[in-house]
C-alpha positions as CSV (number, residue, x, y, z in Angstrom):
1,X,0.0,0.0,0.0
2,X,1.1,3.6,-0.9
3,X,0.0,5.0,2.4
4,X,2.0,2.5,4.4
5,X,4.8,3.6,2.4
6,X,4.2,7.0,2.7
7,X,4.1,6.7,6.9
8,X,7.8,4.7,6.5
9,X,9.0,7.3,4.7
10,X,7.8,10.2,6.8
11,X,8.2,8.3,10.5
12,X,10.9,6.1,9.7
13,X,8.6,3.6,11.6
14,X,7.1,0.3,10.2
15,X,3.1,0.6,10.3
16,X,3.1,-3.2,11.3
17,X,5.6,-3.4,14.4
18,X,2.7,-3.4,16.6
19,X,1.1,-6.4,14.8
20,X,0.5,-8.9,17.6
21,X,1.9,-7.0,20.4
22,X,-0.4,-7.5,23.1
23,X,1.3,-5.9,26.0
24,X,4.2,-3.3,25.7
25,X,7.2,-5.3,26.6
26,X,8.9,-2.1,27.5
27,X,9.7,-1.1,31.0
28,X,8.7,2.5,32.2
29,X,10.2,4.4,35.2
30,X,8.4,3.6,38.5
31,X,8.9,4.4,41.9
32,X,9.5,0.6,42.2
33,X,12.1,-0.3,39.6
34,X,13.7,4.1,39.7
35,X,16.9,1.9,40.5
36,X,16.9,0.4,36.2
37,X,16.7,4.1,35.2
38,X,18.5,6.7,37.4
39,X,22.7,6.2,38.2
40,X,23.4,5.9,42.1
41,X,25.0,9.1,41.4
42,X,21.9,10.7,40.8
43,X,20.4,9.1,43.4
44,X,23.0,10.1,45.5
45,X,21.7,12.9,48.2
46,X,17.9,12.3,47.6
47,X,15.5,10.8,49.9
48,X,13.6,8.5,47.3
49,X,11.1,8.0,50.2
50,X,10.1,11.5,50.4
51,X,6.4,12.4,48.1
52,X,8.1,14.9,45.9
53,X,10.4,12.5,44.5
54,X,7.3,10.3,43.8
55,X,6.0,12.8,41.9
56,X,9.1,13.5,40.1
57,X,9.0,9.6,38.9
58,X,5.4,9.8,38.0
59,X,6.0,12.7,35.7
60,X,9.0,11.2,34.1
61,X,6.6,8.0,33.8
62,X,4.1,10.3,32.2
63,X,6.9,12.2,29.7
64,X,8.8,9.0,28.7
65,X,7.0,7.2,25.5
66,X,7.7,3.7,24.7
67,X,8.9,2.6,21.4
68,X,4.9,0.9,20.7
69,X,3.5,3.9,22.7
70,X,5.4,6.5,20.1
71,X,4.6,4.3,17.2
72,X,0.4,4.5,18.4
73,X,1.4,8.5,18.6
74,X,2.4,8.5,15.1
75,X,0.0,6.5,13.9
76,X,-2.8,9.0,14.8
77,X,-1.0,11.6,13.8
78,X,-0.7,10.0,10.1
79,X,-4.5,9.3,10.2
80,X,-5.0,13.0,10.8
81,X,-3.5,13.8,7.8
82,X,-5.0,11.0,5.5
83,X,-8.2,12.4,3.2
């Protein structure tokens, strides 16, 4: 199809890489798994206990995109521009 070429071309991004994918298999920041994401230098000082550093992680959670969750982005964003 011309269209799925089109959204390659424009995304870089396969239209099918999704295909079958029932649940992302990529990980997201937490404030149970911070540890994966953030160096103990960053860490380093901070009292990961305290609720502002909870919020900190759940706004990082909400920023961060996985790689399905910024191919669904993309996707709606091509449908927008399809007549």
């Amino acid at each position: 199809m011309p269209e799925m070429a089109l959204f390659e071309e424009i995304t870089g991004l396969k239209w099918d890489d999704d295909l079958g994918v029932e649940m992302d298999p990529e990980e997201k920041i937490t404030e149970f798994n911070y540890e994966k994401f953030l160096s103990p230098e960053q860490l380093e000082g901070v009292d990961t206990s305290s609720a502002e550093f909870k919020k900190m992680i759940k706004i990082m959670n909400l920023k961060s995109k996985t790689k399905l969750e910024h191919l669904k982005d993309c996707k709606d964003e091509f449908r927008k521009l399809m007549p």
